[in-house]
C-alpha positions as CSV (number, residue, x, y, z in Angstrom):
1,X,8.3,2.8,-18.2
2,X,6.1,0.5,-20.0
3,X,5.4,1.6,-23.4
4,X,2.3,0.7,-26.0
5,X,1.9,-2.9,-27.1
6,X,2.4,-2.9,-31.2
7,X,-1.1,-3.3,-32.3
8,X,-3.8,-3.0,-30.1
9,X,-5.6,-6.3,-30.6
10,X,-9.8,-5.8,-30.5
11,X,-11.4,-6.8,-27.9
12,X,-14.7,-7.0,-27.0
13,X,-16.6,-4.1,-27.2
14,X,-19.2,-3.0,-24.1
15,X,-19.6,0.3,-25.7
16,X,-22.5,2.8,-24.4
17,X,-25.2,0.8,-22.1
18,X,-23.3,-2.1,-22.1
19,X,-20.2,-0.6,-20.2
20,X,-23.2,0.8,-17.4
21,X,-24.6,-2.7,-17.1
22,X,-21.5,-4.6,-16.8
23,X,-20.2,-1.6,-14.1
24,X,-23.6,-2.2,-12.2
25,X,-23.4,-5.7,-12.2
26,X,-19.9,-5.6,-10.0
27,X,-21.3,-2.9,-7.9
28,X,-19.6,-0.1,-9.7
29,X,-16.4,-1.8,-10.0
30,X,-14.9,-2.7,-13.3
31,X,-12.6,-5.4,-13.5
32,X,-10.1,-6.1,-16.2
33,X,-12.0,-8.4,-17.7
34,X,-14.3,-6.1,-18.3
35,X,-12.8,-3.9,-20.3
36,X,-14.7,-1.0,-22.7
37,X,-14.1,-1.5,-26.3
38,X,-11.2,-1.1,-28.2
39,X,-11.8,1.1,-31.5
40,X,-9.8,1.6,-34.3
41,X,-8.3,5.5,-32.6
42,X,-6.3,2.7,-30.4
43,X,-8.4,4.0,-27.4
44,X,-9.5,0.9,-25.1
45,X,-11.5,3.3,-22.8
46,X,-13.2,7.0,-23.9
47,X,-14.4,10.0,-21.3
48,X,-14.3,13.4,-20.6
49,X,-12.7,13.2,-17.1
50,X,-10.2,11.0,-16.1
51,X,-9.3,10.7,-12.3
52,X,-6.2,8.8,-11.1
53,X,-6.7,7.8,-7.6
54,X,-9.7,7.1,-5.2
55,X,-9.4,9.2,-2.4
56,X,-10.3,12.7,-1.1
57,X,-8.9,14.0,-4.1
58,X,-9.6,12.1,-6.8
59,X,-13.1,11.2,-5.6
60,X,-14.1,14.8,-5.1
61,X,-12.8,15.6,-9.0
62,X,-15.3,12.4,-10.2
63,X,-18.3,13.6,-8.4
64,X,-17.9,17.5,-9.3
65,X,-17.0,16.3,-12.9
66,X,-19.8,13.7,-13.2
67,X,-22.5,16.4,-11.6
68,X,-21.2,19.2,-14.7
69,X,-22.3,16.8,-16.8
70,X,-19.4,14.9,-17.8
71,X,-18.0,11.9,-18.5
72,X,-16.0,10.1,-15.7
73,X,-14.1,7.4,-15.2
74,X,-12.0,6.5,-12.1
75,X,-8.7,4.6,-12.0
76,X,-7.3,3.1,-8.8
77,X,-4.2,0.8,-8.8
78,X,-4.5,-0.8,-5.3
79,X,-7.2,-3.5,-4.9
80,X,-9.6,-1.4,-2.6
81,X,-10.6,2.1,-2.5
82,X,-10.0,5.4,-0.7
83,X,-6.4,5.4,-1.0
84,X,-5.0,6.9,2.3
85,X,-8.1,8.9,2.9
86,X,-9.7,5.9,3.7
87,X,-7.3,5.5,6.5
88,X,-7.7,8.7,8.0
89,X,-10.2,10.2,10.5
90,X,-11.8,12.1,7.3
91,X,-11.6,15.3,8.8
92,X,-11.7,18.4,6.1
93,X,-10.3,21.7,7.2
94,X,-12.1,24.3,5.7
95,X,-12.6,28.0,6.0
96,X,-15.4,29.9,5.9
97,X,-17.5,26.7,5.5
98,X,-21.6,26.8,6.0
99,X,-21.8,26.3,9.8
100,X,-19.6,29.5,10.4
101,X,-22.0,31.3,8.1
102,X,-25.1,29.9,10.0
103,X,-23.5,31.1,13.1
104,X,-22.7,34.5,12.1
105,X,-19.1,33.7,12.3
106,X,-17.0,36.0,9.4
107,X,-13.4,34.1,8.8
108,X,-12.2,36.8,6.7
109,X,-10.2,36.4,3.5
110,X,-7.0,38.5,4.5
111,X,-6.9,37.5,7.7
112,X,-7.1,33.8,6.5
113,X,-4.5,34.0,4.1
114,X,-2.2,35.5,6.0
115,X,-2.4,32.6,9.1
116,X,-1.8,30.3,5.8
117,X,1.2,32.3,4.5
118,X,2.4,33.1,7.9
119,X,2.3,29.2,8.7
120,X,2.8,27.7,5.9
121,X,5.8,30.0,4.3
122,X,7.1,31.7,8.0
123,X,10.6,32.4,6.1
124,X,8.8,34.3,2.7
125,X,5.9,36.0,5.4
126,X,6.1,39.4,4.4
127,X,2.7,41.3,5.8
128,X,3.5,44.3,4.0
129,X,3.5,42.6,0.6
130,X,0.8,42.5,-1.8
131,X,1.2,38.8,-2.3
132,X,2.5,38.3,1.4
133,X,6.0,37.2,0.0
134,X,5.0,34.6,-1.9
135,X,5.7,34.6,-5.6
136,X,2.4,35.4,-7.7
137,X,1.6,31.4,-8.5
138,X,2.1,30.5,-5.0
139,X,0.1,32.9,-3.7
140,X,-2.8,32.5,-6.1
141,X,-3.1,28.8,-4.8
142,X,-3.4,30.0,-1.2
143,X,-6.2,32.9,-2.3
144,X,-7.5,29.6,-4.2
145,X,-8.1,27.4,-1.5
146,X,-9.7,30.4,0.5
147,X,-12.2,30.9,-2.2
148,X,-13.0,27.7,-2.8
149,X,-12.9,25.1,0.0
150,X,-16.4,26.1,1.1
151,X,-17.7,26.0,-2.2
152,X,-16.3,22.3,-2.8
153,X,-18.1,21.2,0.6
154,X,-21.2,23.3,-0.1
155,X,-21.3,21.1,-3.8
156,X,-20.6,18.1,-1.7
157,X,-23.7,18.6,0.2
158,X,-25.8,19.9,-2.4
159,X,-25.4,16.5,-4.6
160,X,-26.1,14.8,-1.0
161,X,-22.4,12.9,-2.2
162,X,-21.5,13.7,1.6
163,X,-23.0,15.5,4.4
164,X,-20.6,17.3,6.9
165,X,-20.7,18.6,10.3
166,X,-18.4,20.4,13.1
167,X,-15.5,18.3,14.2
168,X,-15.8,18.5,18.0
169,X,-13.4,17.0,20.5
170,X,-16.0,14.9,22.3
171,X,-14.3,15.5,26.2
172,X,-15.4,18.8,26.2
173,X,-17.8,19.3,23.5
174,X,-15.8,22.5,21.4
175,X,-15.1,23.1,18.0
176,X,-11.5,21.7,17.8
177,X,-8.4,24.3,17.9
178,X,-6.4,25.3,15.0
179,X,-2.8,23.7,15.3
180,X,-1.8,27.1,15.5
181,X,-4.3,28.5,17.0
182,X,-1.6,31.0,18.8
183,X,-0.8,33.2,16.3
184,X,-2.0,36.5,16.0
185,X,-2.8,35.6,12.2
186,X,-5.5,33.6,13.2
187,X,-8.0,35.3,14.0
188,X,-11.0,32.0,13.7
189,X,-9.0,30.0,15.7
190,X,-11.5,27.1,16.6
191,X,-14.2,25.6,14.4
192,X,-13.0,25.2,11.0
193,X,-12.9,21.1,10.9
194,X,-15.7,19.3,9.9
195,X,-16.1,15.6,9.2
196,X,-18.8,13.5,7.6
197,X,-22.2,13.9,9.3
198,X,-22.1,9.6,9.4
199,X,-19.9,7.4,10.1
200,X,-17.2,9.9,11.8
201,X,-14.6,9.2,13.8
202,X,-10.7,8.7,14.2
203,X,-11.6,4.5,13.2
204,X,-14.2,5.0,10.3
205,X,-14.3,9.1,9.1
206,X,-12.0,8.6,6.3
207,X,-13.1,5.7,5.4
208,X,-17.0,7.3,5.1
209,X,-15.8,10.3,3.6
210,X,-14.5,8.5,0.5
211,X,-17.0,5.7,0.5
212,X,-20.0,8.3,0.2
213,X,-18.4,9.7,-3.2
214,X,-17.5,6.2,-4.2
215,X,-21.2,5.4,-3.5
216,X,-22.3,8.2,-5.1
217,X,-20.4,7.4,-8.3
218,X,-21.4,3.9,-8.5
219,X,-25.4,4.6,-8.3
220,X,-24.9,6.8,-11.4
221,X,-22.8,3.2,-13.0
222,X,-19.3,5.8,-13.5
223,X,-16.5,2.9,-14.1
224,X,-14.2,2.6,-11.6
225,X,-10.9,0.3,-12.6
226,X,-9.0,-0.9,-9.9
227,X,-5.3,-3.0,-9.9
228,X,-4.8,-0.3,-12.4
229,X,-1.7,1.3,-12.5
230,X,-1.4,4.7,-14.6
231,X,2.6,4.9,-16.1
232,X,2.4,7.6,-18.3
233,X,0.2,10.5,-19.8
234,X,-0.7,10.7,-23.5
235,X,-0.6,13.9,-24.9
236,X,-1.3,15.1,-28.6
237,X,0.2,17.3,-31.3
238,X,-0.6,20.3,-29.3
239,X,0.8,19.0,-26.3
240,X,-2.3,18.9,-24.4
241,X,-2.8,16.0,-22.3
242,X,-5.8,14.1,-23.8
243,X,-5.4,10.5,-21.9
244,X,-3.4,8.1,-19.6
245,X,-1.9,4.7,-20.3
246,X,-2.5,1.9,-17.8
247,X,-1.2,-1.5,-16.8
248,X,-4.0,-4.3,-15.6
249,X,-2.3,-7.3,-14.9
250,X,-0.3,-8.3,-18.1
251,X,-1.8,-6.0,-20.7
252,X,-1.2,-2.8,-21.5
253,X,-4.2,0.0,-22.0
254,X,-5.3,3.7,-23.4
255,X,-7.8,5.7,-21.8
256,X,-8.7,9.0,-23.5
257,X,-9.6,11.9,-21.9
258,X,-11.2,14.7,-23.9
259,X,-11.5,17.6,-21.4
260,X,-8.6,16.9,-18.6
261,X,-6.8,14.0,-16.4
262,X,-7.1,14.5,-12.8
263,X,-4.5,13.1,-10.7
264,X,-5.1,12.5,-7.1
265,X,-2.7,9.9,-6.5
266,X,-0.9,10.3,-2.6
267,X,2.6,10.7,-1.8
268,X,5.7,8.8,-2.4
269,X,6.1,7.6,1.5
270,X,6.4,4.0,0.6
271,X,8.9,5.1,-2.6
272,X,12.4,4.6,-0.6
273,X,13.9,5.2,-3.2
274,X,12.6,8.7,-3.7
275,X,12.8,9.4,0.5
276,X,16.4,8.4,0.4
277,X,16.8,11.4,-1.9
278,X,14.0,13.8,-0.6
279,X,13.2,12.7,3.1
280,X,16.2,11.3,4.4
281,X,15.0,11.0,7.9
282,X,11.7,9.5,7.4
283,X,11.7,6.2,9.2
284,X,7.9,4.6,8.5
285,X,4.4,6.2,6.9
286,X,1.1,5.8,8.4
287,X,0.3,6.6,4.6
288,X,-1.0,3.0,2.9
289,X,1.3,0.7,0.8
290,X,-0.3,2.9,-2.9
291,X,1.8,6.0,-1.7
292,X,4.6,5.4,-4.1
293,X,5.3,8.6,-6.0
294,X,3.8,7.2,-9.5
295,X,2.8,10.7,-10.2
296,X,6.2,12.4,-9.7
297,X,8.0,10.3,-13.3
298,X,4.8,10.4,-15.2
299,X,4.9,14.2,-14.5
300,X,8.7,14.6,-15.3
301,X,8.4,13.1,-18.1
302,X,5.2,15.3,-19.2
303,X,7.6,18.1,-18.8
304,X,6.3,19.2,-15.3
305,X,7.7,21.7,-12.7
306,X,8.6,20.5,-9.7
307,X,7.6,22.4,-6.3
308,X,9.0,21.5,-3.0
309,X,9.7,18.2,-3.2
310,X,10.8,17.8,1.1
311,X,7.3,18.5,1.8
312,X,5.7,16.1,4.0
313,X,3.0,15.6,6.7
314,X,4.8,14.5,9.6
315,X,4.8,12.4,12.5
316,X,6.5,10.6,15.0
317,X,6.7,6.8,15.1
318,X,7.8,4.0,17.4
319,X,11.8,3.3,15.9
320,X,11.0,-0.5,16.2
321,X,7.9,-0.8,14.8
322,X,9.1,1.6,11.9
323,X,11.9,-0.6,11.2
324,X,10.0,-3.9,11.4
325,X,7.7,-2.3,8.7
326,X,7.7,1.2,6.8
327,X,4.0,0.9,6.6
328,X,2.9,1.1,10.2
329,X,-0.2,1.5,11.6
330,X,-0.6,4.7,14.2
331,X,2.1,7.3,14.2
332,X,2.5,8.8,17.5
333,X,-0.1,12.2,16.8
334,X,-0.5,13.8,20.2
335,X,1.5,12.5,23.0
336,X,-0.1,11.0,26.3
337,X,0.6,11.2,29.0
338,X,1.2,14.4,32.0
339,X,4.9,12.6,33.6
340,X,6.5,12.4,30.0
341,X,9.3,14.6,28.0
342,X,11.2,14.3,25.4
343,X,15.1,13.7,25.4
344,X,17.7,13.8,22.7
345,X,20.8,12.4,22.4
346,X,22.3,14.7,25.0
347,X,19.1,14.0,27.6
348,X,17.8,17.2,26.9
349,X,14.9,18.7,26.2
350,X,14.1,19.8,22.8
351,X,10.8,20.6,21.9
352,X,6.7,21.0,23.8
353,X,6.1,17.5,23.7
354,X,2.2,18.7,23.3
355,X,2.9,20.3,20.4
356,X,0.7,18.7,17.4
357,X,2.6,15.7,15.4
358,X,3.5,17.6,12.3
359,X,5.2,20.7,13.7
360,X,6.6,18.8,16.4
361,X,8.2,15.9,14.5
362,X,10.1,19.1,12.8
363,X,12.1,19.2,15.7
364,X,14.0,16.0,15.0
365,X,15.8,17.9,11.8
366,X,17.7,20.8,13.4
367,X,21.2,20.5,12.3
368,X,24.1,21.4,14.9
369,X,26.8,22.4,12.4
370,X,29.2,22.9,15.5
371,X,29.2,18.7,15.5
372,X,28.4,18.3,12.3
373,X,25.2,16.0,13.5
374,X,21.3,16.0,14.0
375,X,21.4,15.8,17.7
376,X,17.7,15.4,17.3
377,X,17.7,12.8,14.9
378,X,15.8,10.4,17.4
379,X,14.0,11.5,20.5
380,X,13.5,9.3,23.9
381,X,9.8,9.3,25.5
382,X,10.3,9.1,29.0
383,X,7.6,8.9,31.7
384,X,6.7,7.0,34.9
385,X,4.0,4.6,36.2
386,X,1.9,7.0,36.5
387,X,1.2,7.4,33.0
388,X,1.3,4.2,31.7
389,X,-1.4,3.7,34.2
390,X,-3.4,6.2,33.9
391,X,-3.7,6.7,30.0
392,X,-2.7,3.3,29.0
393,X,-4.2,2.0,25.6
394,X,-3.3,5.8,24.4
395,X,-0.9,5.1,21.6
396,X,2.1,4.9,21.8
397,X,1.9,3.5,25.8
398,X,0.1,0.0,25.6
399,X,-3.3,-1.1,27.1
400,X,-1.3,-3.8,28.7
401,X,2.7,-3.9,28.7
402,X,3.6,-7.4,26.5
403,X,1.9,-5.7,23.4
404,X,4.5,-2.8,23.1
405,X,7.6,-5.1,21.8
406,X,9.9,-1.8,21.9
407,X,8.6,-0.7,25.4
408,X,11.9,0.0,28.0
409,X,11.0,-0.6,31.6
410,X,13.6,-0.5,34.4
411,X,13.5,0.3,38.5
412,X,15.7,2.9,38.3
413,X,16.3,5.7,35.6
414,X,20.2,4.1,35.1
415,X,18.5,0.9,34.2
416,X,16.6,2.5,31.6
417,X,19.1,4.6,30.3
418,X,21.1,1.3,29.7
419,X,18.8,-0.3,28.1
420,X,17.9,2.2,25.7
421,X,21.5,2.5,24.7
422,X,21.5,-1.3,23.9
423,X,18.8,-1.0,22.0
424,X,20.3,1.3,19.9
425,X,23.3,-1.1,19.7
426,X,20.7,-3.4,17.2
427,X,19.9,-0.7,14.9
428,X,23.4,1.3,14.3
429,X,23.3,0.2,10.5
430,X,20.4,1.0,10.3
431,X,20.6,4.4,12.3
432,X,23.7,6.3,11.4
433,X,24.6,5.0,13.9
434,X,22.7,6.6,16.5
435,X,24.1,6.2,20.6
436,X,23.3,7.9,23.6
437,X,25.9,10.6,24.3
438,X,27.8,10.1,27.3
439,X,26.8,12.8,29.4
440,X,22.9,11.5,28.5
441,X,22.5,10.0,31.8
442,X,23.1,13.0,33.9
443,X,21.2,15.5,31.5
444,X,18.1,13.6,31.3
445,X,18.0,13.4,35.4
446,X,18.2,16.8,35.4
447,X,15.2,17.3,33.1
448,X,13.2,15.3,34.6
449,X,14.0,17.3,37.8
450,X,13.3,20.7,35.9
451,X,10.3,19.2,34.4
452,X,9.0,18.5,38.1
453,X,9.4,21.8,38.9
454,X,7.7,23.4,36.2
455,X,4.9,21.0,36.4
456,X,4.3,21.7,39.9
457,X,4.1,25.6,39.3
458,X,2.3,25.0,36.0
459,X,4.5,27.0,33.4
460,X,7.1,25.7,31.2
461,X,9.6,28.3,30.8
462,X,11.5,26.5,27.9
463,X,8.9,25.4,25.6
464,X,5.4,26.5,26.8
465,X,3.9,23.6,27.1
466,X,-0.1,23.8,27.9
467,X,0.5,27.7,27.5
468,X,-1.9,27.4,24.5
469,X,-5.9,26.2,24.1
470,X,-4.2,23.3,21.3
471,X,-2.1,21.8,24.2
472,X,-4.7,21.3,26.8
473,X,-7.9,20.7,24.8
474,X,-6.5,17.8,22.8
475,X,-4.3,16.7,25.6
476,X,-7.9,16.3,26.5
477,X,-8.5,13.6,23.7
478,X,-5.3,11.8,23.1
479,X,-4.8,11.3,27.2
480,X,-7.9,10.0,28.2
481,X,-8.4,8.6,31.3
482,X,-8.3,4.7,31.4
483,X,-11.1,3.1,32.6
484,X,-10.4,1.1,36.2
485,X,-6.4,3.4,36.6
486,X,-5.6,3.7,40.3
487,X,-4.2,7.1,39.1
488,X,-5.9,10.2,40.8
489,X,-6.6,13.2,38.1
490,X,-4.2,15.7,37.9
491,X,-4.3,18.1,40.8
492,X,-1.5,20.7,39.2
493,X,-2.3,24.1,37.5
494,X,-1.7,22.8,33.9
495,X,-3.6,19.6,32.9
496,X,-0.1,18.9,31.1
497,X,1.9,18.4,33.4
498,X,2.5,16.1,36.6
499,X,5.7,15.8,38.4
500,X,7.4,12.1,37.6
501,X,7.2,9.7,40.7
502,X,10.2,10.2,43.2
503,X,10.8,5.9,42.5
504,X,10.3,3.7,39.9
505,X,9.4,2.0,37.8
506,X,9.9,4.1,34.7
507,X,9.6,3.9,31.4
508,X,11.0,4.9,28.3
509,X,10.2,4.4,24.3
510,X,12.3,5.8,21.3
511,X,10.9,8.1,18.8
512,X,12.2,8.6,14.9
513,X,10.6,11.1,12.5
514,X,7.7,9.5,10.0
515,X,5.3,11.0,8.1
516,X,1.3,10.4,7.2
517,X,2.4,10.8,3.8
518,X,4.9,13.5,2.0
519,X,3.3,16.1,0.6
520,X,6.0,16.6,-2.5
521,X,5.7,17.0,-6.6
522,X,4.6,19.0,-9.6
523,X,3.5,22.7,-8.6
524,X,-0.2,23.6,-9.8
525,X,-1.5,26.8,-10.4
526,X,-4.6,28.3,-9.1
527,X,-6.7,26.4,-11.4
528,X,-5.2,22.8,-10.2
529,X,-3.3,23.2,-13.5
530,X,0.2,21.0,-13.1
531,X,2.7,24.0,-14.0
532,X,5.1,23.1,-16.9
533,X,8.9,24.0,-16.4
534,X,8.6,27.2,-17.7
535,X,5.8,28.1,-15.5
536,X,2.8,27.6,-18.1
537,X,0.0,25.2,-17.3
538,X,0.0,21.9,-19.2
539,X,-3.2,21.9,-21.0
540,X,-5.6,18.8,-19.4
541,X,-3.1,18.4,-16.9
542,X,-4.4,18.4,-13.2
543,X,-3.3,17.2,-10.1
544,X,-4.8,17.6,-6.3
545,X,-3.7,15.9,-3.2
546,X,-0.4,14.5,-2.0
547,X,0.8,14.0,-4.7
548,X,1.5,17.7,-5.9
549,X,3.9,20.3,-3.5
550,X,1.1,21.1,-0.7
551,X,-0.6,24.6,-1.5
552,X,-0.9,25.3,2.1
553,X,3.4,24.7,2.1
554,X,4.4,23.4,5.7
555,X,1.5,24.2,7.7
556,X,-0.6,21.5,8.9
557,X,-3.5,24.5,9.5
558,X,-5.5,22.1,12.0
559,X,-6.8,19.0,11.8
560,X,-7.8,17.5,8.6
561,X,-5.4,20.0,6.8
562,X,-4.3,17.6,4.2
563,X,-7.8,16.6,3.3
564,X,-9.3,19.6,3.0
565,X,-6.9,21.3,0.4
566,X,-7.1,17.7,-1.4
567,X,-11.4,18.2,-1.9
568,X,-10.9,21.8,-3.0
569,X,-8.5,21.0,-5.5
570,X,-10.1,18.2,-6.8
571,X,-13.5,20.1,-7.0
572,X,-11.5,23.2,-8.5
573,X,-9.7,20.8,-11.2
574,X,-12.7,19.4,-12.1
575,X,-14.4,22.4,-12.7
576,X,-11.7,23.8,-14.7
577,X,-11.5,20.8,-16.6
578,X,-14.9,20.6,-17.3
579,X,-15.2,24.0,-18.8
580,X,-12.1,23.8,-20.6
């Protein structure tokens, strides 16, 4: 870790209007040559608020800061802003938000928190608890995010940083279903993701959502410092946290902090290191290249608690593509296609293959300890022409077949079968060494014949796929009929399902587990306090985001339920922080 230069040489000083004026000047963007002044504490930067990162989490902690009446500054160590948020949809799960309470709708506080609980922490659910099974700190973060979330958005609005509306899934014009939007917990199971009122959508949301606050800061001349990398806190006799020390380029800087440092600084996806150890199975991130787990050793060594560090939002990816590159581009969210399943190693079935990304990548980490394997460790798409055809240009099938490198065709389901197992040959090292079983063959012809069966009646006795309102209404989205497909629609009962084609071609592509980013680290408390080892906060020490164990625990609650515990905390740290 890179420690202090001896002496802090003077430099020149921009102190007061100057820093505004040479922040303005670069459109709110600070480079290292512009650097504040350097007085004789050693500090080359002052503020009350320091915020590590630039994306939902970070941002939202500036702008509620700034609008308290504080000091801000903002510190991002990639060249460009918005951090992962930026490649996201910018969908923010929220409860209870302003459009429910214009509509009359009540999401209720217990009922809330115990979908959450009963989601996010299904082996501690207790409903006859006070605290649902959850220790008291745990379950204080939850209530937190329930109290809170609207409030953030609400604040949002109110500073006209970012305007929201209802996420809708365009086909059919309805409030978008909760992931689980089947349990009896969840009792407001549509409706609670919103996105920004401009510039929405899966190829520009996220991107809007953090470049409104980013705007938003800049007009009111906040420094922002990018290719700024934070590598440790600085705390004082107390052992509150009263600054950060950076790296720009070649020199070494001290930022001080006189009411709290925010961190907001993603995941450790792109930290192999760190996924060798904690995510094993994690083949490639949709999360971008900043997602390296800085924030895990700088809080270590601030004497942090760790929460769950195996935490992750998952996905599944394309094996080849994942392999080429850990940083790929799309994970594979909601499956297209009605003439596909799954397969494992055995040719089996495993898992609703319309189940949403994160709770249905789970399936590739059961353990059989009868062979001492993961038989689920990689998963085979299969489907027919049909498919291809009809909802081509739906990742992961390709618009047109040459620009899917990893895509498996063959006339007959043997053909395919063999060639998956040789493409598996090329990646045993890299694998476990990962081979089709040799009773595969035989087990995945007979379900695709079950498959056709249930398709044609409509009900999936082993899985229940399109049983529930998620499967079919954002089958909906992700299948989308390609314009000019000589496909016919779907004439079966469920819009899920369609028996394969009694000939070929087919088609087949192999799935690994990924993630959107892990959702690992330091545990807060209800406050967005990073927790020290014995439990105790760590005064002016905050954290929001990815980059602490997610409050919500394993539940992806629906979409944009990464982004919306990320603004709450941010807005709740920076409240906190600003008071304190």
């Amino acid at each position: 870790m890179t420690q202090p230069t001896k002496g802090i040489h003077r430099r020149q000083v921009l102190a007061g209007a100057g820093v505004a004026a040479a922040v303005a000047a670069t459109g709110g963007i600070a480079t290292a040559a512009q650097a504040a002044d350097s007085p004789a504490s050693g500090w080359d930067h002052e503020c009350d608020v320091l915020c590590i990162g630039s994306g939902a989490a970070a941002g939202t902690a500036a702008v509620t800061a700034l609008a308290a009446g504080a000091r801000v500054m903002m510190i991002e160590k990639m060249p460009i802003l918005g951090g992962t948020t930026a490649k996201s949809g910018g969908v923010t799960w929220i409860f209870n938000h302003f459009i429910f309470r214009e509509q009359g709708i009540d999401d209720k506080k217990d009922d809330a928190l115990r979908y959450t609980v009963r989601y996010g922490y299904p082996r501690q659910y207790n409903p006859e608890s006070p605290t649902l099974g959850l220790d008291e700190n745990r379950y204080r973060v939850v209530e937190a995010f329930y109290d809170h979330g609207s409030a953030a958005v609400d604040h949002l609005r109110e500073l006209d940083a970012v305007q929201f509306k209802q996420f809708r899934l365009f086909q059919v014009d309805k409030p978008a279903p909760d992931y689980a939007d089947h349990l009896p917990e969840n009792k407001v199971p549509t409706g609670r993701a919103l996105e920004p009122a401009t510039g929405s959508g899966s190829t520009q949301g996220g991107g809007s959502l953090a470049s409104q606050m980013h705007a938003y800061l800049k007009a009111k001349a906040v420094p922002i410092l990018t290719r700024t990398r934070v590598t440790r806190v600085i705390k004082d006799a107390s052992g509150r946290v009263i600054g950060a020390e950076a790296v720009q380029g070649d020199k070494v800087i001290r930022i001080k902090a006189s009411k709290g440092v925010v961190f907001g600084t993603g995941g450790y996806s792109h930290n192999a290191a760190l996924c060798d150890v904690h995510q094993p199975a994690v083949y490639g991130s949709c999360s971008t290249p900043g997602s390296t787990g800085d924030f895990i050793p700088i809080a270590q060594e601030a004497g942090a608690m760790m929460g769950n560090m195996g935490l992750g939002w998952r996905t599944q990816v394309v094996l080849g593509e994942a392999l080429k590159t850990r940083g790929i581009g799309l994970g594979a969210f909601v499956l297209p296609g009605d003439s596909m399943i799954l397969v494992n190693k055995y040719g089996k079935r495993v898992v609703n293959e319309k189940r949403d990304y994160n709770d249905r990548t789970q399936a590739h980490f059961t353990y059989d300890p009868a062979h001492e394997e993961y038989p689920n460790h990689l998963m085979f798409m299969l489907f027919d022409e049909r498919s291809i055809d009809a909802f081509g240009g739906a990742f992961p099938f390709p618009a047109n077949k040459g620009e899917q490198p990893h895509l498996i065709e063959g006339q007959t389901w043997d053909e395919v079968f063999g060639k998956i197992d040789a493409q598996l040959a090329g990646w045993t090292g890299r694998t476990g060494g990962a081979r089709l079983a040799p009773e595969f063959a035989a087990n995945a012809k007979q379900s695709v014949a079950s498959f056709n069966a249930y398709a044609k009646k409509g009900v999936d006795p082993e899985f229940g796929r399109g049983k529930y309102l998620y499967d079919r209404e954002w089958h909906l989205l992700f299948s989308a009929r390609r314009a000019g497909t000589a496909q016919p629609a779907n004439p079966y009962p469920n819009n899920t399902m369609h028996p394969f084609a009694a000939k070929g071609p087919y088609y087949a592509l192999i799935l690994g587990p990924g993630t959107l980013d892990t959702a690992g680290g330091p545990q807060i408390n209800a406050n967005a306090q990073v927790l020290a080892a014995g439990g105790q906060p760590i005064p002016g020490l905050y954290a929001a985001g990815n980059c602490i164990a997610a409050p919500t625990g394993q539940a992806y609650l629906g979409a944009g339920g990464t982004i919306g515990p990320a603004v709450t905390f941010g807005y709740i740290a920076a409240k906190h922080a600003v008071k304190a």
